[in-house]
N, CA, C and O of each residue as an XYZ file, in Angstrom:
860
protein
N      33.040     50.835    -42.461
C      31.836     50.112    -42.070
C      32.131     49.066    -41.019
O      31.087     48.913    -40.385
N      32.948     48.388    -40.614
C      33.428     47.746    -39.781
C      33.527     47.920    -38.585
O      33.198     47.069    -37.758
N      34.036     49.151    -38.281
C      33.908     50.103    -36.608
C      32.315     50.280    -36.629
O      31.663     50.429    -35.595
N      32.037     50.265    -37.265
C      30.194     50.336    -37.033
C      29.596     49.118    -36.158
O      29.144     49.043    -35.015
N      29.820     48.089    -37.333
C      28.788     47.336    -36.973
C      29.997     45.676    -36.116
O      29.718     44.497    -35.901
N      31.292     46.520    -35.891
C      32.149     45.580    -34.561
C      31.844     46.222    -33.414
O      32.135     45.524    -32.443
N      31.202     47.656    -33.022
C      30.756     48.431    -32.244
C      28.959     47.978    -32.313
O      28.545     48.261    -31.189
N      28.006     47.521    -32.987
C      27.141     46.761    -32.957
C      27.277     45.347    -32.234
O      26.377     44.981    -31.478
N      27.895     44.906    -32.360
C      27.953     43.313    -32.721
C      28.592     43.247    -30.862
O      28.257     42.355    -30.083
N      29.541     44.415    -30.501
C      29.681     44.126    -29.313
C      28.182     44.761    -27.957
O      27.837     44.302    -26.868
N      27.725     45.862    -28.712
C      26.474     46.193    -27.784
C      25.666     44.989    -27.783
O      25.354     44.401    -26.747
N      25.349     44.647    -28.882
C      24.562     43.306    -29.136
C      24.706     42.369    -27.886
O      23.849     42.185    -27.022
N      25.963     41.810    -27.958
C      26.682     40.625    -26.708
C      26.629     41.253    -25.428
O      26.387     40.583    -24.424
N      26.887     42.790    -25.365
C      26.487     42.895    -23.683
C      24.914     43.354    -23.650
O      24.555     43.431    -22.475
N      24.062     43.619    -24.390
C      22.501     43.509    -24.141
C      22.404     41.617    -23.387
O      22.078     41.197    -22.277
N      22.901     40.887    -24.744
C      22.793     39.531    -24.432
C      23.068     38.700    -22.685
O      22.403     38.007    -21.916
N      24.851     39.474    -22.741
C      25.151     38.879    -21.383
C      24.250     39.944    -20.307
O      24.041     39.352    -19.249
N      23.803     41.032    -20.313
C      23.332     41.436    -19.411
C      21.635     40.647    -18.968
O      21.182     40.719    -17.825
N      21.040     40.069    -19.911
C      19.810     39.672    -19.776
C      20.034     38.279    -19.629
O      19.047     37.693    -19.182
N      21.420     37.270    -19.960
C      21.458     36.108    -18.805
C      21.584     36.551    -17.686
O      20.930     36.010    -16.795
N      22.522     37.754    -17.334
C      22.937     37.835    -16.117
C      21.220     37.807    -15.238
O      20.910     36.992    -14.370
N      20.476     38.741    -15.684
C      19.279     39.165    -15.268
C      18.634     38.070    -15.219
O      17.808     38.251    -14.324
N      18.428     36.490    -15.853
C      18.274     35.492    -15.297
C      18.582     34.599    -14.661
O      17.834     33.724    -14.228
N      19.724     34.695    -14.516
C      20.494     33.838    -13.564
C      19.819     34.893    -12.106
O      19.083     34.494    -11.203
N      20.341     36.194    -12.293
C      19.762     36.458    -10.518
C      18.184     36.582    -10.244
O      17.748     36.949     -9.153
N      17.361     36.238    -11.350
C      15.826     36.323    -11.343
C      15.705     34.519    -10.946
O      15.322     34.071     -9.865
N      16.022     33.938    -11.807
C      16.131     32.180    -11.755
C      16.828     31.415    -10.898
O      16.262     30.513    -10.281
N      17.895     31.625    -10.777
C      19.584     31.042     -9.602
C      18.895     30.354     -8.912
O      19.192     29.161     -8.976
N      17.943     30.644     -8.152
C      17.719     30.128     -7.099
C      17.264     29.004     -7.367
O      17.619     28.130     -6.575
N      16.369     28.568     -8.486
C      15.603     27.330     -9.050
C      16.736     26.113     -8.883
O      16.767     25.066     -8.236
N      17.775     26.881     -9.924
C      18.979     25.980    -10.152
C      19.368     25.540     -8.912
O      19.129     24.385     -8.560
N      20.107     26.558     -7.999
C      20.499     25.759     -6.111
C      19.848     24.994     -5.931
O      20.152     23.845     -5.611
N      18.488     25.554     -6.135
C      17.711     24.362     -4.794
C      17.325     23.003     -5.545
O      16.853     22.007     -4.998
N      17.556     23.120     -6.614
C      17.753     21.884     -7.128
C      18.925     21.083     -7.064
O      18.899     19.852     -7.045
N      19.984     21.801     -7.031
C      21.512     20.966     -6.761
C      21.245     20.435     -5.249
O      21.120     19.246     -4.956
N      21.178     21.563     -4.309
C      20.998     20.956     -3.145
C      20.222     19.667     -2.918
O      20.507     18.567     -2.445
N      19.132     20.224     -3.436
C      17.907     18.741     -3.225
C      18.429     17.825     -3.987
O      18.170     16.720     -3.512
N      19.113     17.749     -5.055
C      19.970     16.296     -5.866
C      20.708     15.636     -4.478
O      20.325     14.619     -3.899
N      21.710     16.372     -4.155
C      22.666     16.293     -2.930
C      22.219     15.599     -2.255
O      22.679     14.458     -2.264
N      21.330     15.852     -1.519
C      20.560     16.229     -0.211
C      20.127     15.140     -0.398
O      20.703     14.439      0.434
N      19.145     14.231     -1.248
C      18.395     13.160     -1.481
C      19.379     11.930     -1.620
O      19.193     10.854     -1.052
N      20.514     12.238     -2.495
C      21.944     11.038     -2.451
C      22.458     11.181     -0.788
O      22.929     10.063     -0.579
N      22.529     11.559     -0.181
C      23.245     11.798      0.808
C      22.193     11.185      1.807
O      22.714     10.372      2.570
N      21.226     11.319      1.941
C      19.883     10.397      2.948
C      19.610      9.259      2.711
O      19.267      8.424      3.548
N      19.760      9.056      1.260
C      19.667      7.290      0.725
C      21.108      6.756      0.880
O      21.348      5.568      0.668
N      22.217      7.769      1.306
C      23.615      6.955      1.732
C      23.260      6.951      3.205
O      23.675      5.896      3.685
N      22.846      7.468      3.836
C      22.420      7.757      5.094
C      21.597      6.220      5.309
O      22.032      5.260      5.944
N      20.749      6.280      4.836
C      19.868      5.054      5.132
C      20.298      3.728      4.878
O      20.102      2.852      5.720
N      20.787      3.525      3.951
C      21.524      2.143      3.594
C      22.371      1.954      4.553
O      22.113      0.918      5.165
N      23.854      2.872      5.198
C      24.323      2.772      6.094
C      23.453      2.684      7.715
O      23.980      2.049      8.629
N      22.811      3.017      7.812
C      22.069      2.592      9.222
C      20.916      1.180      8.853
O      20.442      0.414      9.693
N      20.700      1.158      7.493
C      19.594     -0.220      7.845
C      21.425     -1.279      7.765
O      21.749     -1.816      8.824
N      22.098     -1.401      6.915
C      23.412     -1.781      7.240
C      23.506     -1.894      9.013
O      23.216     -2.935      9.604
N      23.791     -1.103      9.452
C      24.737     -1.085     10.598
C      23.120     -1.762     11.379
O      23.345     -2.905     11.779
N      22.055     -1.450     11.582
C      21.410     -2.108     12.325
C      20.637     -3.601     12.113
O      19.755     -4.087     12.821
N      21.115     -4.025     11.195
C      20.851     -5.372     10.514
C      22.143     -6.494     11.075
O      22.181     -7.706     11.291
N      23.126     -5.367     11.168
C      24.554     -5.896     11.680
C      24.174     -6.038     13.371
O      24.243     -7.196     13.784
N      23.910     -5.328     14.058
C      23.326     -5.220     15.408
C      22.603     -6.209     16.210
O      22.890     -6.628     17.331
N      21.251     -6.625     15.169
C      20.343     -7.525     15.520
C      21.046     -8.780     14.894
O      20.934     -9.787     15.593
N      21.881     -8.963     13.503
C      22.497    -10.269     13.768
C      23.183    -10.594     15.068
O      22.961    -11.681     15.600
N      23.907     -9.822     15.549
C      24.898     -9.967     16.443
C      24.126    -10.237     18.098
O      24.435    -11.058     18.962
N      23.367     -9.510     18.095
C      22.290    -10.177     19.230
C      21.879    -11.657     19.498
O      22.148    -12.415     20.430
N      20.980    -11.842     18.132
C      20.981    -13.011     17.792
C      21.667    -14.189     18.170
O      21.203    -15.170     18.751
N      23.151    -13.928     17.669
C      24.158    -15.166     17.701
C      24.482    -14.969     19.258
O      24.973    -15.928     19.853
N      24.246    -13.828     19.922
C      24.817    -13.773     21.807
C      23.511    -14.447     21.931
O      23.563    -15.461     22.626
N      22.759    -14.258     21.614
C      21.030    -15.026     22.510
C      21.230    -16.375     22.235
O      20.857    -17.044     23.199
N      21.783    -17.242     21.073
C      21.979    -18.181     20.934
C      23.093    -19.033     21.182
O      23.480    -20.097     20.698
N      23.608    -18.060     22.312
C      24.740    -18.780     23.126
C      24.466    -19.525     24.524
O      25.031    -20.546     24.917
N      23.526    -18.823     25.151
C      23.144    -18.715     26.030
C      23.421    -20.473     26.568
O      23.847    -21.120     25.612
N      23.300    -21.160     27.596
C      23.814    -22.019     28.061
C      22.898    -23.484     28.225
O      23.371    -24.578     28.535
N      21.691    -23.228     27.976
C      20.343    -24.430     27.646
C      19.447    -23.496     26.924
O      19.429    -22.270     26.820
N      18.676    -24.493     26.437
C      17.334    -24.379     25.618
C      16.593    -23.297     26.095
O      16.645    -22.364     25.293
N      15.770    -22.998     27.314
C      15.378    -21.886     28.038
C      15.769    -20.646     28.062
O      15.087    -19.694     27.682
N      16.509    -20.611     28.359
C      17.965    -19.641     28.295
C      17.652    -18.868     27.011
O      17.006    -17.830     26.867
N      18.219    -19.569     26.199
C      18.073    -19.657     24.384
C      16.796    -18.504     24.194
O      16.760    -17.292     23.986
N      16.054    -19.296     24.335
C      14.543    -18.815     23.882
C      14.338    -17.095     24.358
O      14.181    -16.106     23.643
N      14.423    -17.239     26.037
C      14.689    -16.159     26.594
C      14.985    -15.123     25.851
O      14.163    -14.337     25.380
N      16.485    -15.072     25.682
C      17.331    -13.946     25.146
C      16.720    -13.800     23.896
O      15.972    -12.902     23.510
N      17.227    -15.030     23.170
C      16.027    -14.616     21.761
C      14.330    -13.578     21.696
O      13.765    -12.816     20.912
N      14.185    -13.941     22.515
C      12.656    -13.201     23.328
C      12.935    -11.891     23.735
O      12.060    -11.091     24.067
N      13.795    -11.721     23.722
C      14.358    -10.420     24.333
C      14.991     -9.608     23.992
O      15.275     -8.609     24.654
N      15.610    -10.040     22.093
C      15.862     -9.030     21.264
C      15.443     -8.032     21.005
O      14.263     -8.211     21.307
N      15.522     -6.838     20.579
C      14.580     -5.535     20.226
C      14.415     -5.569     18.727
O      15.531     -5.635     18.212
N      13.556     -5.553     17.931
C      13.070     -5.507     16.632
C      11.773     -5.194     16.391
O      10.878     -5.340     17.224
N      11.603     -4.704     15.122
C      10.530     -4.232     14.399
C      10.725     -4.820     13.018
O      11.814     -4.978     12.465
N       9.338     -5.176     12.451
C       9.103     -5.484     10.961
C       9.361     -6.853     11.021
O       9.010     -7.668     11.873
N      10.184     -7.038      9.754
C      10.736     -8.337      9.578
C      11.884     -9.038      9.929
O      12.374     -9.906      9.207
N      12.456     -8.610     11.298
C      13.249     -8.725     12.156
C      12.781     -9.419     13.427
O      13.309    -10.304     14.100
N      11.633     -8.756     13.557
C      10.504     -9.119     14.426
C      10.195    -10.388     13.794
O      10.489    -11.324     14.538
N       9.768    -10.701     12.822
C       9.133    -12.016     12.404
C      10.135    -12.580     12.583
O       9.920    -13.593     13.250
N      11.638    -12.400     12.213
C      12.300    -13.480     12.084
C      12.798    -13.911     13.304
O      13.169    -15.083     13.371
N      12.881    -13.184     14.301
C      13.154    -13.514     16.028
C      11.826    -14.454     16.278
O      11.932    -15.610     16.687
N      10.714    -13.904     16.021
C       9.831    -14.553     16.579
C       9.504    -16.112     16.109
O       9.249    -16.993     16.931
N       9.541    -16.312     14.816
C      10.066    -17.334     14.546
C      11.137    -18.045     14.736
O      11.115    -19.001     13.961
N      12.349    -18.040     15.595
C      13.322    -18.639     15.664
C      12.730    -18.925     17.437
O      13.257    -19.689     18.246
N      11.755    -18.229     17.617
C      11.084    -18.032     19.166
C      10.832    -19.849     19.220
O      11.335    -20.675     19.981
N       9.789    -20.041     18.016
C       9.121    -20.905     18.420
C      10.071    -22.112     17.547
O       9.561    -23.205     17.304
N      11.259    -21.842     17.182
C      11.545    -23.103     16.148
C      12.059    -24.174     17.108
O      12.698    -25.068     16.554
N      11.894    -24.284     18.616
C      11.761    -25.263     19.889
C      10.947    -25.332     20.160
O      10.829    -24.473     21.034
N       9.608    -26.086     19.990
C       8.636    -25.847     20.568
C       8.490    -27.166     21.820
O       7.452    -27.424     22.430
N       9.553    -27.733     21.948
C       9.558    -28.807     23.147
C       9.573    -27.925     24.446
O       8.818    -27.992     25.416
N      10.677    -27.043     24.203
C      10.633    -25.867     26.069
C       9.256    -25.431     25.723
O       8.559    -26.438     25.842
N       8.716    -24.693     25.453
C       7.410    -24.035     25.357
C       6.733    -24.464     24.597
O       7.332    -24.294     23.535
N       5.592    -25.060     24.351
C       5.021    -25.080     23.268
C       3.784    -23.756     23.194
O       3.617    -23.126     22.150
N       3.254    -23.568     24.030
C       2.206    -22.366     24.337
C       2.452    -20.889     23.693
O       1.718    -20.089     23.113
N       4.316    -20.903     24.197
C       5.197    -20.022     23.407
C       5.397    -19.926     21.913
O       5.577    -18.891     21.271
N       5.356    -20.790     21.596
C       5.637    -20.878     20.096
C       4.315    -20.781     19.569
O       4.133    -19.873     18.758
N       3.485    -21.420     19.816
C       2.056    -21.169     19.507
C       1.627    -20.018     19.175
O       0.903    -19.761     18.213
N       2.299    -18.875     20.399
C       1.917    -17.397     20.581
C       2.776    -16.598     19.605
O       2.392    -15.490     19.227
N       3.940    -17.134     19.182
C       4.737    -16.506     18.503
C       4.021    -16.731     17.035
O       3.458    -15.788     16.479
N       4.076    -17.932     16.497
C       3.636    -17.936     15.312
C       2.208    -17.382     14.750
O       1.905    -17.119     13.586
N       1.333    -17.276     16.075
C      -0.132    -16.797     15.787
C       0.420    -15.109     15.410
O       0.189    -14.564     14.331
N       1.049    -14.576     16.358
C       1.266    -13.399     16.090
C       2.034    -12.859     14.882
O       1.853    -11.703     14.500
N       3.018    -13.813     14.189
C       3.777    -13.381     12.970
C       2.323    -13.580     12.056
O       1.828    -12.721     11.326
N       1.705    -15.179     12.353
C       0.534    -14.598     10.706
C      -0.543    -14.022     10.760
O      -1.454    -14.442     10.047
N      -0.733    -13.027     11.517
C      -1.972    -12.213     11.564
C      -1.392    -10.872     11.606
O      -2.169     -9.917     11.640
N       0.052    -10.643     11.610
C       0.710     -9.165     11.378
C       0.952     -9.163      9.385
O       1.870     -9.594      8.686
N      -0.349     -8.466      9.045
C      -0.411     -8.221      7.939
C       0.415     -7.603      7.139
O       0.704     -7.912      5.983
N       0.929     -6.402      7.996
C       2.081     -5.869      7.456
C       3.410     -6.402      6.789
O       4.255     -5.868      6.070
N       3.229     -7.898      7.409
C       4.432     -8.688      6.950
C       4.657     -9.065      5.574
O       3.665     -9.198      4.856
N       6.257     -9.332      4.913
C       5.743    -10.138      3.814
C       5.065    -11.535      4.223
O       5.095    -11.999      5.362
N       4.277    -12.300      2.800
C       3.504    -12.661      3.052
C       4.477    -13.889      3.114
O       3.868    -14.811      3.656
N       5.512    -14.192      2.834
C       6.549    -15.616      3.279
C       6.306    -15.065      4.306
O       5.085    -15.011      4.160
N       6.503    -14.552      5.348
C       7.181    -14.746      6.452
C       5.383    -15.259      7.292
O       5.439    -15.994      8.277
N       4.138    -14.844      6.836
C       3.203    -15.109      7.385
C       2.692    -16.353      7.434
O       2.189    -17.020      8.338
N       3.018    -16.628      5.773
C       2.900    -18.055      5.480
C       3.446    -18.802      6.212
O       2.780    -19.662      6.787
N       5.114    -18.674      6.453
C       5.414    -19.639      6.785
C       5.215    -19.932      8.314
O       5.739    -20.856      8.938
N       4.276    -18.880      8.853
C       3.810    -18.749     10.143
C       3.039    -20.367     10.686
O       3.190    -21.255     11.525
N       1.719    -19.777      8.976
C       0.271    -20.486      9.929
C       0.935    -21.835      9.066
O       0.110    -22.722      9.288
N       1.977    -22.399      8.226
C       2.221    -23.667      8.090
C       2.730    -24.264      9.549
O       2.187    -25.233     10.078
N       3.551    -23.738      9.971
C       4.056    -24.001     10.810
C       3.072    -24.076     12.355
O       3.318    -24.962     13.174
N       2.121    -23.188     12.570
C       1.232    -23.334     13.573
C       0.705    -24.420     13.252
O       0.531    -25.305     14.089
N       0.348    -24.552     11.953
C      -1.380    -25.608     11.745
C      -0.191    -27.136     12.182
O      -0.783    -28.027     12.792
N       1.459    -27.429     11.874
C       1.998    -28.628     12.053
C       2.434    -29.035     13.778
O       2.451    -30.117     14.364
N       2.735    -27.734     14.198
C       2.529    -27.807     15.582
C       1.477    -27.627     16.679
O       1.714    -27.786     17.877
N       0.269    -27.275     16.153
C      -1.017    -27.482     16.952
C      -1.617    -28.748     16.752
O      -2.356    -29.066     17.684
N      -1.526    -29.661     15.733
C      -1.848    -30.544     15.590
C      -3.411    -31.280     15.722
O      -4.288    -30.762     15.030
N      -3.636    -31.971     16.223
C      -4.667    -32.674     16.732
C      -5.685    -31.604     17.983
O      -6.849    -31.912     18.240
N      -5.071    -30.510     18.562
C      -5.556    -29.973     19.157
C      -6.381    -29.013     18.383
O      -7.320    -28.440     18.936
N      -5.978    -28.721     16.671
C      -6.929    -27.472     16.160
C      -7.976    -28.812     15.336
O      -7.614    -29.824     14.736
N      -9.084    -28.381     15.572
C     -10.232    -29.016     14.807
C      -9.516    -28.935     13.110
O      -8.985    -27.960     12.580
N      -9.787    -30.675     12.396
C      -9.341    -30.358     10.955
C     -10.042    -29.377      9.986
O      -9.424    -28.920      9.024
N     -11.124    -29.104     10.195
C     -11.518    -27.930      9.578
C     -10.843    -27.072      9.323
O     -10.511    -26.669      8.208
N     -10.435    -26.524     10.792
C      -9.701    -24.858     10.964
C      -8.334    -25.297     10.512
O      -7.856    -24.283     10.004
N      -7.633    -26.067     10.444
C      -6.055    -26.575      9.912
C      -6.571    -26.562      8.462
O      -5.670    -26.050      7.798
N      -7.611    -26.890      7.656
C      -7.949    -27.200      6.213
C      -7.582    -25.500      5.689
O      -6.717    -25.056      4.934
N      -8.933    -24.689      6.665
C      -9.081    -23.867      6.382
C      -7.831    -22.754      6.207
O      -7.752    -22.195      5.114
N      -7.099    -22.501      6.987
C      -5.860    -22.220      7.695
C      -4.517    -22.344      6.472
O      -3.749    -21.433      6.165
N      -4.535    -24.156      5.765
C      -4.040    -24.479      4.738
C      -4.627    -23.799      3.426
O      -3.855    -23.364      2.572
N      -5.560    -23.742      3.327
C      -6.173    -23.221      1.618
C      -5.765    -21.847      1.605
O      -5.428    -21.466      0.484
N      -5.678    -20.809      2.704
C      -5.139    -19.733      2.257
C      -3.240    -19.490      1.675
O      -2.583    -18.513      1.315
N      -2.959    -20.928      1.853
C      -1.611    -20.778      1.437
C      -1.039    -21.382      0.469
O       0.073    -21.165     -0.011
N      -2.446    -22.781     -0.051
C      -1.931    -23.462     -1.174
C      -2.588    -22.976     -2.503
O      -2.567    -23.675     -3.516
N      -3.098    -21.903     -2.456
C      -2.949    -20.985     -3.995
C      -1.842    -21.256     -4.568
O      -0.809    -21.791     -4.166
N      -2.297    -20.654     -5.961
C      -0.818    -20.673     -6.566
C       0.126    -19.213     -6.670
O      -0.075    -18.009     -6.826
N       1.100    -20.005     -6.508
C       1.740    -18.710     -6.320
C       2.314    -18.241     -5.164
O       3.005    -17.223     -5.126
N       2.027    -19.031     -4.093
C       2.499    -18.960     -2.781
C       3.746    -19.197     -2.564
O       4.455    -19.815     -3.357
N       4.145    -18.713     -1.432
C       5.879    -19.421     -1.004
C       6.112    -20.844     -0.401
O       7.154    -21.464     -0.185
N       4.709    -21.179     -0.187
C       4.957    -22.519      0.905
C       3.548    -23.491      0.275
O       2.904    -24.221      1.027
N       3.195    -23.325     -1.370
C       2.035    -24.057     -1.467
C       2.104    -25.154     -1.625
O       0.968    -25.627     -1.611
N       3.224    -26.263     -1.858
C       3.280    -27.385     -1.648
C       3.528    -27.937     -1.024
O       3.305    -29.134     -1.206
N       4.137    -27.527      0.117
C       4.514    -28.164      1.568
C       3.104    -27.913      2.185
O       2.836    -28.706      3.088
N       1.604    -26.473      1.744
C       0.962    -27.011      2.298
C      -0.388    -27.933      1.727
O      -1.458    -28.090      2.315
N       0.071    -28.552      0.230
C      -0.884    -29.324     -0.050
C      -0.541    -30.659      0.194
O      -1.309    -31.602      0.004
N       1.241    -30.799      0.847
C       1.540    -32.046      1.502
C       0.367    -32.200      2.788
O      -0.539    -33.029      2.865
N       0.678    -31.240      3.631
C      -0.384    -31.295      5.257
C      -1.935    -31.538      4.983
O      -2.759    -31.962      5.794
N      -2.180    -31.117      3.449
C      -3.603    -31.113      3.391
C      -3.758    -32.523      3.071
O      -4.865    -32.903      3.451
N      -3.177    -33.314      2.600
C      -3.220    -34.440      1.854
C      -3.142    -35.624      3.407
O      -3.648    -36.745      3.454
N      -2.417    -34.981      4.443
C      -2.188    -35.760      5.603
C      -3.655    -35.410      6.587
O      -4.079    -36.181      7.447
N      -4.257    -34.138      6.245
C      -5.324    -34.011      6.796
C      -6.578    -35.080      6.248
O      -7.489    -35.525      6.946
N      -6.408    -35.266      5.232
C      -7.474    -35.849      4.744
C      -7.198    -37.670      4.580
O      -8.051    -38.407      4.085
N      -5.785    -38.187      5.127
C      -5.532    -39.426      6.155
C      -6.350    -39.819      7.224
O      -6.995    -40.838      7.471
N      -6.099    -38.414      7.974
C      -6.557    -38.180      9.237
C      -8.176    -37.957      9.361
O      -8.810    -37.916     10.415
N      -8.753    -37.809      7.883
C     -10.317    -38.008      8.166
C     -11.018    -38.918      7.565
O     -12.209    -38.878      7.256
N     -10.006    -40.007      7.355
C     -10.261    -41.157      6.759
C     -10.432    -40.650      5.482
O     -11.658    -40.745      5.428
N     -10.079    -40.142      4.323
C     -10.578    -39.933      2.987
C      -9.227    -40.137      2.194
O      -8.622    -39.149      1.780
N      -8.814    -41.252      2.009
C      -7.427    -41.820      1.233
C      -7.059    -41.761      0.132
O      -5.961    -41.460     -0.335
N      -8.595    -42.244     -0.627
C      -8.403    -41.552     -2.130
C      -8.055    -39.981     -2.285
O      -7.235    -39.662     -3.146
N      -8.650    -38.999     -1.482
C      -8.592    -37.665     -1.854
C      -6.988    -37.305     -1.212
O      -6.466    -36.197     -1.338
N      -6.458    -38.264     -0.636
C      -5.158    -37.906     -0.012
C      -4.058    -38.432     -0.944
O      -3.003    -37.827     -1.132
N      -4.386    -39.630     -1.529
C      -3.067    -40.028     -2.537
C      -3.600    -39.430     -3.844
O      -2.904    -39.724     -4.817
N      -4.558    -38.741     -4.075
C      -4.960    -37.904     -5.450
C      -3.852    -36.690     -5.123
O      -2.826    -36.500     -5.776
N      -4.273    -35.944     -4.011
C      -3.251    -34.838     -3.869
C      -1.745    -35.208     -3.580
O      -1.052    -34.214     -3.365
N      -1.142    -36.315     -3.531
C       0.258    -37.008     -3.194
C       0.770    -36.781     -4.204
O       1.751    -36.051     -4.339
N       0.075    -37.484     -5.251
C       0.276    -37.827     -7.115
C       0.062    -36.537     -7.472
O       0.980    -36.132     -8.185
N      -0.939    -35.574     -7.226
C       0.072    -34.616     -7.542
C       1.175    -33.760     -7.499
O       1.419    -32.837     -8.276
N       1.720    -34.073     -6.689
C       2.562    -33.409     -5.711
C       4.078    -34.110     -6.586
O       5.110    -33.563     -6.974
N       3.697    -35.244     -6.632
C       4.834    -36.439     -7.121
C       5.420    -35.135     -8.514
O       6.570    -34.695     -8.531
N       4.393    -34.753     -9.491
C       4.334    -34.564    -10.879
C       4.760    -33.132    -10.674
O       5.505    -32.638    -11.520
N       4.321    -32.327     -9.520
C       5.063    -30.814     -9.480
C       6.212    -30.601     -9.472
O       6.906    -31.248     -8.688
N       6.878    -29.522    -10.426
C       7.405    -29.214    -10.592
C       8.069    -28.229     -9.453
O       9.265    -28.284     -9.166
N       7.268    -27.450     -8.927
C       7.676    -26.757     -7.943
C       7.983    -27.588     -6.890
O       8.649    -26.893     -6.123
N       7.866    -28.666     -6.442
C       8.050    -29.886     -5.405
C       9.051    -30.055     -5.083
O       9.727    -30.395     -6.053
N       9.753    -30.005     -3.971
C      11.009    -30.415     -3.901
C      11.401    -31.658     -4.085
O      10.416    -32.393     -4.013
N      12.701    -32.440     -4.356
C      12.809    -33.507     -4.431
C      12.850    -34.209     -3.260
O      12.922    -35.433     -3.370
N      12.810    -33.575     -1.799
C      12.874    -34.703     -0.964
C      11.431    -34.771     -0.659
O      10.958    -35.850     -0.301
N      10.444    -33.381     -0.802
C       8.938    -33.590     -1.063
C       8.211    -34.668     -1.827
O       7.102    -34.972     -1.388
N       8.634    -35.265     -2.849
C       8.203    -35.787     -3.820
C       8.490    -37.368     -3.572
O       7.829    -38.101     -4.309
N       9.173    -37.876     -2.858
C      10.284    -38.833     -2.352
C       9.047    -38.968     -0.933
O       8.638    -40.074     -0.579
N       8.725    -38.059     -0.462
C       8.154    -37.830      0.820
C       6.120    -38.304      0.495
O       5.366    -38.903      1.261
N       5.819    -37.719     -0.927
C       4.655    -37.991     -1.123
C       4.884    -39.795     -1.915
O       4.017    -40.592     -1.557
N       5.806    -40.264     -2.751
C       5.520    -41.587     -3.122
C       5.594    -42.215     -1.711
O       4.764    -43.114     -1.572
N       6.416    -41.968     -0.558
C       6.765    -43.347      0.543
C       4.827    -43.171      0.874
O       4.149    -44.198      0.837
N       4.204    -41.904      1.151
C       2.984    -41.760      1.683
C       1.872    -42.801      0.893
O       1.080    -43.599      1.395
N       2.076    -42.544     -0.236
C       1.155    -43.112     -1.422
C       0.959    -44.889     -1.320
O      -0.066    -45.547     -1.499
N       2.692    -45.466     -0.880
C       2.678    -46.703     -1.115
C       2.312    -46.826      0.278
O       1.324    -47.536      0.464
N       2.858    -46.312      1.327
C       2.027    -46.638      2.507
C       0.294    -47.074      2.831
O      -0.201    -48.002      3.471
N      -0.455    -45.648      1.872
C      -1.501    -45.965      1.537
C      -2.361    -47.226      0.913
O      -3.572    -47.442      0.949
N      -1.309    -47.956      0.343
C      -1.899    -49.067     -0.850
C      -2.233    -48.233     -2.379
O      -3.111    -48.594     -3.162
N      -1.404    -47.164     -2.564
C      -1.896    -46.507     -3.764
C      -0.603    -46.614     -4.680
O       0.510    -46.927     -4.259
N      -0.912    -46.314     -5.968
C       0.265    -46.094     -7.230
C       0.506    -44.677     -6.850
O      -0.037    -43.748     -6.251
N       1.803    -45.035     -7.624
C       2.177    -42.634     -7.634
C       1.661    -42.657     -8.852
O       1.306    -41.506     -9.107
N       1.399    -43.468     -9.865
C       0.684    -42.822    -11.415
C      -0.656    -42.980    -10.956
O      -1.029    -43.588     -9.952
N      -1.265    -42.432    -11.709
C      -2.781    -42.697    -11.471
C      -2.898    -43.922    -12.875
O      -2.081    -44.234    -13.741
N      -4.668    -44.502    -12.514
C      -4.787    -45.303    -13.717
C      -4.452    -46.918    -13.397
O      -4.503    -47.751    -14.303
């Protein structure tokens, strides 16, 4: 009985291996193109890291030659004359205007253009129109500087207390003192505040004739 069913037991195993075999060459292909595409997908995300790498390395290195350049003008120039996209772009363009004594018109143009490129993160926009509304100054009606400010002193922002410092100086500037050392004092008590911010809103407060506590 043994030659029987060891002569079973082996037809059995080649029915078996013959009907993987018959899926592997019906299926195989599923399997490849899945190894490949594993491959294929590690190998483009090594691909990419190495070129945002190497071109991050590029535009630093620009950078530091543009900022060799031999005066202030000069400077700006080359800086002006980097090649970038995205947030490379913002960050040239901002370093465009971080002189705004050679140009001021320039910097003006630079920063209008980083905060109205939506695409940006929103630090880099923010820290656009803070920076426009402190260097346009007296020339933008306080309205449009108020207005300009409230979209950034939400909470939650990257720059909302540096701009409820400007708002607090806007409202100096329209004679309304109480509503300016109300927002000082708070500023004093934030937590998010920096310490030379906070240092920056008491000198304002006592300047005013006001307490930093309320009461």
């Amino acid at each position: 009985m043994s030659n029987p069913e060891s002569f079973i037991d082996e037809v059995t195993e080649e029915v078996r291996r013959e009907r993987l075999f018959g899926y592997f060459r019906r299926y195989g292909w599923i399997a490849l193109v899945a190894v490949i595409a594993l491959v294929g997908g590690a190998a483009y995300v090594e691909w990419q890291k190495s070129r945002e790498a190497a071109e991050s390395q590029a535009f630093g290195d620009a950078i530091l030659a543009a900022l060799e350049a031999p005066d202030a003008a000069a400077r700006r120039a080359a800086v002006a004359a980097v090649p970038a996209e995205g947030a490379r772009a913002a960050l040239r363009d901002l370093m465009v205007a971080s002189d705004p004594t050679a140009d001021r018109a320039a910097s003006l143009r630079a920063l209008e253009g980083v905060a109205a490129n939506a695409a940006l993160d929103p630090a880099f926009r923010d820290l656009a129109v803070l920076r426009r509304v402190i260097l346009a100054g007296a020339e933008m009606p306080v309205a449009d500087r108020r207005a300009a400010l409230d979209g950034i002193a939400a909470p939650g922002r990257p720059y909302r207390t540096l701009a409820l410092e400007q708002m607090a100086y806007l409202d100096v500037e329209a004679g309304k003192t109480a509503e300016a050392i109300a927002t000082l004092r708070s500023l004093v008590q934030d937590q998010e505040a920096t310490q030379g911010l906070r240092r920056r809103a008491e000198q304002m407060i006592t300047a005013l004739g006001g307490d930093t506590q309320a009461g």
